[in-house]
C-alpha positions as CSV (number, residue, x, y, z in Angstrom):
1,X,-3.8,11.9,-8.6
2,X,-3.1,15.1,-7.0
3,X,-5.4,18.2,-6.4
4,X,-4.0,21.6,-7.6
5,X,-4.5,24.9,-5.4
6,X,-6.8,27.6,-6.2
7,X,-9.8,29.2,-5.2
8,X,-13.2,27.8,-4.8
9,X,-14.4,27.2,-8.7
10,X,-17.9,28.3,-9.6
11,X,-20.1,26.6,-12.1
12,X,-21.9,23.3,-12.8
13,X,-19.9,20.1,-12.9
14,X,-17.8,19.8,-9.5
15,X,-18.4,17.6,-6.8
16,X,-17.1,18.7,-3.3
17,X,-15.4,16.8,-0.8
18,X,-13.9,17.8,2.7
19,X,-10.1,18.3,3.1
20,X,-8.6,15.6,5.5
21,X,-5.4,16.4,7.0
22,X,-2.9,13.6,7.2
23,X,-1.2,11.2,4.6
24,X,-1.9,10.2,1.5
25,X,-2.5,6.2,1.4
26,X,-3.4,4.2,-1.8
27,X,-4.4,0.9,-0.7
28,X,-4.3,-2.7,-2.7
29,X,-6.7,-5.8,-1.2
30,X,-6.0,-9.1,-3.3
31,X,-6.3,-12.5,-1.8
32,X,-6.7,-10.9,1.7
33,X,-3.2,-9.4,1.4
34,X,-3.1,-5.7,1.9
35,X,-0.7,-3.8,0.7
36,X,-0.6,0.0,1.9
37,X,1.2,3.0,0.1
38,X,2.6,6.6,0.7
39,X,2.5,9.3,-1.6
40,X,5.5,8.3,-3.0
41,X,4.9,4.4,-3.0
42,X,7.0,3.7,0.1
43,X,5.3,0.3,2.0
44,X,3.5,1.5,4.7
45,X,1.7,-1.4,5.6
46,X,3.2,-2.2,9.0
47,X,2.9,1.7,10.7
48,X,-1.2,0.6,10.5
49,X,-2.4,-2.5,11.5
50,X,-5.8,-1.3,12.7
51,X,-6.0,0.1,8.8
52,X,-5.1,-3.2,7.3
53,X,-7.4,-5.3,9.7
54,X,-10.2,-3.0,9.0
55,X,-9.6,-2.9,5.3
56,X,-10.4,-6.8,5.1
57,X,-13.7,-6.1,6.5
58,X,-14.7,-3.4,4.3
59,X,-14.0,-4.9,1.1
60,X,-15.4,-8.0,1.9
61,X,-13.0,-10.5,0.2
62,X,-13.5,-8.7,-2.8
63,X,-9.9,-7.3,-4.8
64,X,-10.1,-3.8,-5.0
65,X,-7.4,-1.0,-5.0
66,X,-8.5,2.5,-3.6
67,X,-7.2,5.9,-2.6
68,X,-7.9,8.4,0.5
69,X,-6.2,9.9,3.4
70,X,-4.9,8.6,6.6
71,X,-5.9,10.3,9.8
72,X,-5.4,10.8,13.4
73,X,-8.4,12.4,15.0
74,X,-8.1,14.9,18.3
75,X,-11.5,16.0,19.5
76,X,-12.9,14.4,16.8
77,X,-11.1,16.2,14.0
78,X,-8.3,15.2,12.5
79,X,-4.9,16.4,13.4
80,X,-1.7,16.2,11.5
81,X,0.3,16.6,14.5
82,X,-1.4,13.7,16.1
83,X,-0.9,11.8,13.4
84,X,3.0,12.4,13.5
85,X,3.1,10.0,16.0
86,X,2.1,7.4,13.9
87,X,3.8,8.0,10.8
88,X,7.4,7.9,12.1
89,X,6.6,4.6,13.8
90,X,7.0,1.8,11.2
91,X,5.9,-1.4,13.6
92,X,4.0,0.8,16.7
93,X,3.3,-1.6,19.3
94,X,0.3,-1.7,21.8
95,X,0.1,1.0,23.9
96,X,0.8,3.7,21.0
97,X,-2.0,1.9,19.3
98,X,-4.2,2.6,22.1
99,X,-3.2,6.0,22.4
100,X,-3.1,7.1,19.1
101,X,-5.8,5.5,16.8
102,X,-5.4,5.5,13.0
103,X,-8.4,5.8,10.1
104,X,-8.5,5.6,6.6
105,X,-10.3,8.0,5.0
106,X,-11.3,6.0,1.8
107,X,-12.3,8.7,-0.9
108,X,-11.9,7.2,-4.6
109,X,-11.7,3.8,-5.8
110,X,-9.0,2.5,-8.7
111,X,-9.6,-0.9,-9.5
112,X,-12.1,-3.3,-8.9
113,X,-12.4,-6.6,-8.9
114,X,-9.1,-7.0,-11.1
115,X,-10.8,-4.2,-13.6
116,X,-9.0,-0.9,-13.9
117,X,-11.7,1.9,-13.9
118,X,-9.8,4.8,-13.7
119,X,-11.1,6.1,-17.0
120,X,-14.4,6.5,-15.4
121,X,-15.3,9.5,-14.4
122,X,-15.3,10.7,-10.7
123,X,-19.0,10.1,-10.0
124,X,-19.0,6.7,-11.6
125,X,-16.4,6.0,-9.4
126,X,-17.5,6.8,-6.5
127,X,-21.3,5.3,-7.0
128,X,-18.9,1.9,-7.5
129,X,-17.0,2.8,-4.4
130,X,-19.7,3.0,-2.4
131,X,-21.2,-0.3,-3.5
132,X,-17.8,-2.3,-3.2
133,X,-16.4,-0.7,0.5
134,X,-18.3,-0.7,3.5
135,X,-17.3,1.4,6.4
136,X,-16.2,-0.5,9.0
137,X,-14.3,0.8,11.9
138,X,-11.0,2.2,11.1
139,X,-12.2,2.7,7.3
140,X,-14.7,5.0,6.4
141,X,-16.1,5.9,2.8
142,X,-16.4,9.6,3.5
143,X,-19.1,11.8,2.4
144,X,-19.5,13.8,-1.0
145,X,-21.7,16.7,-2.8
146,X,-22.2,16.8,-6.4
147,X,-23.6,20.4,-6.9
148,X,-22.9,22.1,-4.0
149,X,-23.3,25.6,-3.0
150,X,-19.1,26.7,-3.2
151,X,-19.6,29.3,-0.1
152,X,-21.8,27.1,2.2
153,X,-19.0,23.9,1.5
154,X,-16.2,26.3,3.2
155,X,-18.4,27.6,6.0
156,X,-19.1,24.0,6.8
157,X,-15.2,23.0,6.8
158,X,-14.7,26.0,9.2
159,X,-17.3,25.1,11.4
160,X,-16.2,21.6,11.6
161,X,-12.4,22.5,11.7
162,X,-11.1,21.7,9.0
163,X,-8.6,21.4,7.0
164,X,-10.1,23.2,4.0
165,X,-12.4,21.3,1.2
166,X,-11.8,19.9,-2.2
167,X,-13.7,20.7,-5.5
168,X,-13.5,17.7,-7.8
169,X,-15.1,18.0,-11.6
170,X,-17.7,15.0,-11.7
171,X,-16.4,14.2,-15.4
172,X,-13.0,13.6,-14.3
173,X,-10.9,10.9,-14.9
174,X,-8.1,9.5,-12.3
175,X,-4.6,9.9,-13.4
176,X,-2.5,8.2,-11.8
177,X,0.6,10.1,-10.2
178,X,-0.5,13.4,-11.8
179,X,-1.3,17.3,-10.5
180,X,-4.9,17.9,-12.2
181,X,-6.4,21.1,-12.3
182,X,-10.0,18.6,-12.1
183,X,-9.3,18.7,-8.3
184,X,-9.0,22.0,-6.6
185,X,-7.8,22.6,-3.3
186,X,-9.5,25.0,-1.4
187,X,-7.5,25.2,2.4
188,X,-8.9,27.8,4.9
189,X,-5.6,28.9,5.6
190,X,-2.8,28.9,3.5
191,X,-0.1,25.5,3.7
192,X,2.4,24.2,2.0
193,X,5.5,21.7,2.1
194,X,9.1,23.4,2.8
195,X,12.5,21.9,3.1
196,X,14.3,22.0,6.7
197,X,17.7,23.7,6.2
198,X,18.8,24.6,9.5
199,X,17.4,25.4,13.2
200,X,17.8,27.3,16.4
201,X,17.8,26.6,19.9
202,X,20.0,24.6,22.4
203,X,21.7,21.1,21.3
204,X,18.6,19.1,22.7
205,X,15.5,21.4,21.8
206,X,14.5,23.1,18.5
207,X,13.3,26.8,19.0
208,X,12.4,27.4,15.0
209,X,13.4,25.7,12.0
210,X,14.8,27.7,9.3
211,X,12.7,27.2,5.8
212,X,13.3,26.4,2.2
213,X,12.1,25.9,-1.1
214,X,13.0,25.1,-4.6
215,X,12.3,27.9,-7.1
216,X,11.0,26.4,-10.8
217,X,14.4,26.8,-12.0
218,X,15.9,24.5,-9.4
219,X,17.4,26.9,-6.7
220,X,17.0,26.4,-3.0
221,X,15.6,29.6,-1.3
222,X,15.2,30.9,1.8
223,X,11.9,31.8,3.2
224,X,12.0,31.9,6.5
225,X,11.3,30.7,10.3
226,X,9.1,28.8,12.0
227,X,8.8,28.8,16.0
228,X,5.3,27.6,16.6
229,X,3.1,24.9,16.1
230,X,5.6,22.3,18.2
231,X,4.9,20.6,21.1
232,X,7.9,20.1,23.5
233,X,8.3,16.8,22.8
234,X,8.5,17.6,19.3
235,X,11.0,19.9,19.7
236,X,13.0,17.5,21.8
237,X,12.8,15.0,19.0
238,X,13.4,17.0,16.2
239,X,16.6,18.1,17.7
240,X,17.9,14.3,17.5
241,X,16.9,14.2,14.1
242,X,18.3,17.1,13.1
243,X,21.5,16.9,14.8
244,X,22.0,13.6,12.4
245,X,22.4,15.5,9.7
246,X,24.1,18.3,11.0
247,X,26.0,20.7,8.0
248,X,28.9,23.1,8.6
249,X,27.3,25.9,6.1
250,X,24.1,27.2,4.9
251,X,22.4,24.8,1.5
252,X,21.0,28.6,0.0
253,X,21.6,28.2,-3.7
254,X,19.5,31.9,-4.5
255,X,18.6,34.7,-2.5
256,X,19.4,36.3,0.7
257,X,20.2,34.0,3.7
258,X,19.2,34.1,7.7
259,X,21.1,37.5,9.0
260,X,21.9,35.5,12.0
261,X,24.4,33.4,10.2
262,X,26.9,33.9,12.8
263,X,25.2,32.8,15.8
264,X,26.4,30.3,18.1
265,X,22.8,29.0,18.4
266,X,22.2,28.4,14.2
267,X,22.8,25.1,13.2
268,X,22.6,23.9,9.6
269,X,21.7,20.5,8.1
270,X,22.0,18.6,4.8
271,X,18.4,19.6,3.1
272,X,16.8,16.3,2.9
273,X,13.8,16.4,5.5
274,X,10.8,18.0,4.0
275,X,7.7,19.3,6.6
276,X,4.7,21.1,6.3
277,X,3.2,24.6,7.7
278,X,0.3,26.8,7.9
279,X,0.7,30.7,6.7
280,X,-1.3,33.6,6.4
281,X,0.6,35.2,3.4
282,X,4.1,35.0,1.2
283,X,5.8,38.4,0.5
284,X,10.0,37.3,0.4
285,X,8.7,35.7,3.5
286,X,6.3,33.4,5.2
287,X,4.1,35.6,7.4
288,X,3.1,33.7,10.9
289,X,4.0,30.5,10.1
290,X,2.8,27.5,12.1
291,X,4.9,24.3,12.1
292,X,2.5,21.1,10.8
293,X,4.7,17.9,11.1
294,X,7.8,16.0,9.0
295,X,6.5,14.7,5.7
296,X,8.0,11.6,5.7
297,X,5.9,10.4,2.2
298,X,7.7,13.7,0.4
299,X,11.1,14.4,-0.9
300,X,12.9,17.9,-0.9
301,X,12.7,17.7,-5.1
302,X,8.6,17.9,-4.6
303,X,9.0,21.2,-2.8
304,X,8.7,23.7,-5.6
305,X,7.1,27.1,-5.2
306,X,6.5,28.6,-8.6
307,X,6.3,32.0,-6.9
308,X,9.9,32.2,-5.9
309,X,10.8,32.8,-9.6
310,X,9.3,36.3,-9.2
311,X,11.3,37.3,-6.1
């Protein structure tokens, strides 16, 4: 179940939660066996050991299934571009380990004990999920309000750095594999997924990517650059990736295109990695963009901006 955008509701009847940045994991314990999953159901069990050892404990024997968020913390928050590290490493041996701890941010709870209880509602879920997961080390139940104060929730995800919070109505149901407008996202700075079509920069090091995004109608647009928000290394290593799938021409089904399009330093690729960045506004254009990370758990045909059919 996905949360929809929008601003901080008002009312009775939602439950807050913080907004963790990193991947989406739903997580099945049978028999011992743990199976981990992206966003889009890839196996991820392997890229988190740590999780999968910890997740025994916590569930202690029992068979449960359960949802939250996978995070690499920096400073004690956590950081997407940390966690990049660890998502592109499918079998990350000891030293990155060490380096570059992972946690599961365990935040809703699916099945239990071979019963399906999605159809309860969101605080009867998470009373259960609190009585059938312990946190224990690299798995933590994390913390939520029912009745919160809207205002004082975002000043406390701004004081703490993060990512934003997440209003959830306490009647709700879980549906599976669905955008609900029950859960409301509420980031403190605008972000959003966007395909990689092209790049700048030398053959070895990115300078910017250049940005797209599918309108509702299915056309790939143009909305802009992004320069900052990399590390060096990351530009390094994005500039092997992306000379992989290098393209001899732009992939701009609608709009205008890059006015550089004739520069010997513009490089285009086949549109098929999606990534994530902070904005401040969209007018034709991202406004001071920050690059987040690769979003290897999303697929370009995810990354649909219903604003684009206004342009």
């Amino acid at each position: 179940m996905l949360a929809s955008p929008g601003p901080a509701p008002t009312g009775s009847g939602w439950s807050w939660e913080a907004k963790w940045d990193g991947q989406r994991g739903i997580a099945r314990i049978a028999d011992a066996e743990v199976l981990i999953l992206s966003r889009n159901l890839s196996p991820i069990t392997s890229t988190y050991p740590e999780i999968v050892a910890a997740l025994r404990t916590a569930t202690g024997g029992r068979d449960v299934v359960v949802d939250g968020e996978i995070v690499a913390l920096d400073g004690g928050r956590p950081s997407f571009a940390r966690l990049q590290r660890r998502m592109h490493t499918p079998r990350p041996r000891r030293p990155l380990l060490a380096e570059v701890p992972a946690a599961f941010y365990v935040f809703d709870l699916l099945e239990a004990d071979g019963q399906d209880i999605a159809a309860l509602t969101y605080l009867e879920r998470r009373q259960l999920l609190g009585e059938v997961v312990n946190s224990a080390g690299a798995v933590q139940v994390t913390p939520y309000w029912p009745g919160a104060d809207p205002a004082a929730m975002v000043a406390m995800a701004a004081e703490f750095g993060l990512e934003g919070v997440v209003a959830k109505r306490s009647s709700s149901v879980y549906r599976r594999g669905l955008r609900s407008p029950s859960w409301i996202k509420v980031p403190l700075r605008a972000s959003a997924e966007v395909i990689v079509c092209g790049w700048t920069g030398s053959p070895t090091t990115v300078r910017s990517l250049l940005l797209g995004a599918l309108s509702p109608s299915g056309e790939l647009v143009y909305l802009g650059d992004v320069g900052t928000g990399f590390t060096q290394r990351q530009r390094r290593e994005a500039a092997v990736m992306l000379t992989e799938i290098a393209a001899a021409d732009h992939p701009f089904t609608a709009g205008t295109t890059p006015h550089r399009t004739g520069s010997a330093h513009l490089r285009w690729v086949t549109p098929i990695l999606v990534g994530t960045i902070e904005y401040r506004e969209f007018h034709r254009r991202v406004r001071h963009p920050s690059w987040k990370g690769f979003r290897t758990d999303k697929t370009p045909g995810e990354v649909v901006w219903p604003e684009l059919d206004a342009l």
